[in-house]
C-alpha positions in Angstrom: -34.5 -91.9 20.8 -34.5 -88.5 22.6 -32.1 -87.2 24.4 -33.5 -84.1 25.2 -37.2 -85.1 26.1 -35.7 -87.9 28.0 -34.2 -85.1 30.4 -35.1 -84.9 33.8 -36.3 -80.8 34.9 -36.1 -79.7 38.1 -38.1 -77.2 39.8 -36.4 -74.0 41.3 -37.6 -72.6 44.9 -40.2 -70.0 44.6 -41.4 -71.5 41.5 -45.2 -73.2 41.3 -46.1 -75.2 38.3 -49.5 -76.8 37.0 -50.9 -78.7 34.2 -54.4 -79.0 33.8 -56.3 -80.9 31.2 -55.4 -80.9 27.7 -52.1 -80.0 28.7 -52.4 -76.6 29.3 -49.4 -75.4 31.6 -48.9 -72.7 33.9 -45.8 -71.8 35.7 -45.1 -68.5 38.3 -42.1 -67.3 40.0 -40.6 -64.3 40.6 -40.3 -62.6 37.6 -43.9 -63.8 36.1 -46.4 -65.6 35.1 -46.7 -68.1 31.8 -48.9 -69.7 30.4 -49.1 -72.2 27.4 -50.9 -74.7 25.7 -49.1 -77.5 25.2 -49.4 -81.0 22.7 -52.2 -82.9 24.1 -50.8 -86.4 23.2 -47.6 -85.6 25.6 -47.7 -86.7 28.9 -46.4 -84.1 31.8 -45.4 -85.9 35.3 -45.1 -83.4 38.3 -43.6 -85.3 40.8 -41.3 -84.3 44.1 -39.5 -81.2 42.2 -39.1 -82.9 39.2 -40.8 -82.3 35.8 -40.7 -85.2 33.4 -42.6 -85.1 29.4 -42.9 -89.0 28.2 -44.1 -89.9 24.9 -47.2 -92.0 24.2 -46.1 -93.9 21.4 -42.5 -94.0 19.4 -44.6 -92.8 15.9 -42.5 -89.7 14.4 -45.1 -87.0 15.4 -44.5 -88.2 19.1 -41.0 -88.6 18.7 -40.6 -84.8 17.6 -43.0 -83.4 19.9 -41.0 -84.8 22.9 -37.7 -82.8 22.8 -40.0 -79.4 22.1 -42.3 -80.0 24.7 -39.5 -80.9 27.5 -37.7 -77.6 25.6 -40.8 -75.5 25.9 -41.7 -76.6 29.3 -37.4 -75.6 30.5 -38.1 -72.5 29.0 -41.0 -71.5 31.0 -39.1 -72.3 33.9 -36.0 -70.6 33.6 -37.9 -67.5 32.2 -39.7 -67.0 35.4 -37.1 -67.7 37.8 -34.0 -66.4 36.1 -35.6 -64.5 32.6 -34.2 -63.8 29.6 -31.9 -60.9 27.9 -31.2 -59.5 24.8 -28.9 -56.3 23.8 -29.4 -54.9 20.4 -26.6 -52.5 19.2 -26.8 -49.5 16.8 -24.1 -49.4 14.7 -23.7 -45.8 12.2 -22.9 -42.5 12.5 -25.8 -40.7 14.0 -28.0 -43.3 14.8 -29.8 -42.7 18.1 -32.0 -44.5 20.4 -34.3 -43.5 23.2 -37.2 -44.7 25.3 -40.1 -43.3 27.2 -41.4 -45.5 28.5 -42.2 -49.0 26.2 -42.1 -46.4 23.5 -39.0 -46.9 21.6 -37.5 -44.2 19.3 -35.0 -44.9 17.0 -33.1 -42.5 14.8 -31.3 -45.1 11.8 -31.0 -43.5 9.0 -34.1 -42.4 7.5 -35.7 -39.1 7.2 -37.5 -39.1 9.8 -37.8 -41.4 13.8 -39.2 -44.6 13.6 -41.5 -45.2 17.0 -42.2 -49.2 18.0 -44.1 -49.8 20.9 -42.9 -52.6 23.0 -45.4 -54.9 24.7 -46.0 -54.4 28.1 -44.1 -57.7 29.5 -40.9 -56.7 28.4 -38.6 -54.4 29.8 -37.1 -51.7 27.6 -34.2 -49.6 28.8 -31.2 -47.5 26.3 -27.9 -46.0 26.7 -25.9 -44.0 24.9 -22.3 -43.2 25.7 -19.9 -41.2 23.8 -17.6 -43.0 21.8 -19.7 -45.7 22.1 -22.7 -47.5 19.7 -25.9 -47.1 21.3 -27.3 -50.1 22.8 -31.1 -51.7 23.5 -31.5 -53.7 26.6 -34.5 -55.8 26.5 -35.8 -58.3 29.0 -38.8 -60.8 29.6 -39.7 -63.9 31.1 -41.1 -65.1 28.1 -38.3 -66.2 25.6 -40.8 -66.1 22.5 -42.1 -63.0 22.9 -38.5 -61.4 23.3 -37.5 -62.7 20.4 -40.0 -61.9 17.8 -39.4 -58.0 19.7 -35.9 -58.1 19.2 -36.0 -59.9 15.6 -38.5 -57.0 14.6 -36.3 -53.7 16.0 -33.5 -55.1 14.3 -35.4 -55.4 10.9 -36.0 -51.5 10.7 -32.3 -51.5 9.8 -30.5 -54.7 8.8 -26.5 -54.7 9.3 -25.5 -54.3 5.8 -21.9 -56.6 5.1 -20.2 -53.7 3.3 -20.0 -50.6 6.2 -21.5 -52.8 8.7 -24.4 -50.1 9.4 -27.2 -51.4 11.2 -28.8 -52.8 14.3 -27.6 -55.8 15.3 -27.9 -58.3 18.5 -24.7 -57.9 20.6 -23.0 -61.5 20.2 -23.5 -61.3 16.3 -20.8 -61.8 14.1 -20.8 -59.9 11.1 -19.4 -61.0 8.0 -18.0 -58.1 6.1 -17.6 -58.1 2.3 -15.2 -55.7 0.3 -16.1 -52.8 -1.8 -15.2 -51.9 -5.1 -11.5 -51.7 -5.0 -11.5 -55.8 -4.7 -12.9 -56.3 -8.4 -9.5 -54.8 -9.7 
């Protein structure tokens, strides 16, 4: 039984939600729009502020498209009324980071910048304080889409476990390894 897709969702102010046939769902609010096509066997009740996501049948294709589509649906809500953060920091001597823009240039290591382009619905914004690693804000309403962006500026430079160089999501814990001297 699921616990999840059994949960109850409610429905901020400001927020306006619709499901149309096939289960394609839309929700707006303040910071967006989204838009997603859903599993067409769920069922999606709107009903006095509430969202609730039943199952048809208890099969095991129905059973694990419940707690993803109640997650999904959560998801879309909170990223339009509250959104979503991620901070990426930049950890070696002399790497730099710098924005114009959705342009992102990043100096890690190589022998020359490397440019990524950020997509238009995310937010982009750098600092860089002395004495301090340089850090990537990014922000979106679409918790997807802010992931794969964040997942794909950290793989230009992985956080290697023996210096710890590398870019690397703020909360991440970094296991270090030593060098040389330990084989002795």
């Amino acid at each position: 039984m699921s616990r999840i897709g059994n949960a109850i969702i409610e429905i901020p102010e400001k927020v306006e939600i619709s499901v149309s046939k096939g289960n394609e769902v839309t929700v707006k609010g303040p910071k967006g729009t989204i838009s997603r096509q859903l599993d067409h066997d769920m069922i999606i009740d709107v009903e006095d502020g509430q969202i609730q996501v039943k199952r048809p049948t208890d099969s095991k294709r129905h059973r694990s498209m419940h707690g993803l589509t109640r997650s999904l649906v959560f998801n879309m809500i909170t990223g339009v009324s509250e959104g979503f953060k991620k901070e990426l920091q930049l950890v070696g001597v002399g790497y730099r980071a710098a924005n114009t823009g959705n342009l992102l240039e990043l100096t890690i290591g190589y022998s020359h910048p490397v440019y990524f382009y950020v997509p238009d619905d995310i937010k982009v914004e750098t600092k860089s304080e002395k004495g301090k690693n340089p850090t990537i804000w990014l922000e979106s309403c679409d918790n997807e889409m802010l992931g794969l962006v964040a997942n794909k500026i950290r793989s230009f430079r992985k956080p290697e476990p023996y210096k710890g160089k590398g870019i690397r999501f703020a909360d991440e814990y970094l296991r270090r390894k030593a060098g040389k001297a330990a084989a002795k």
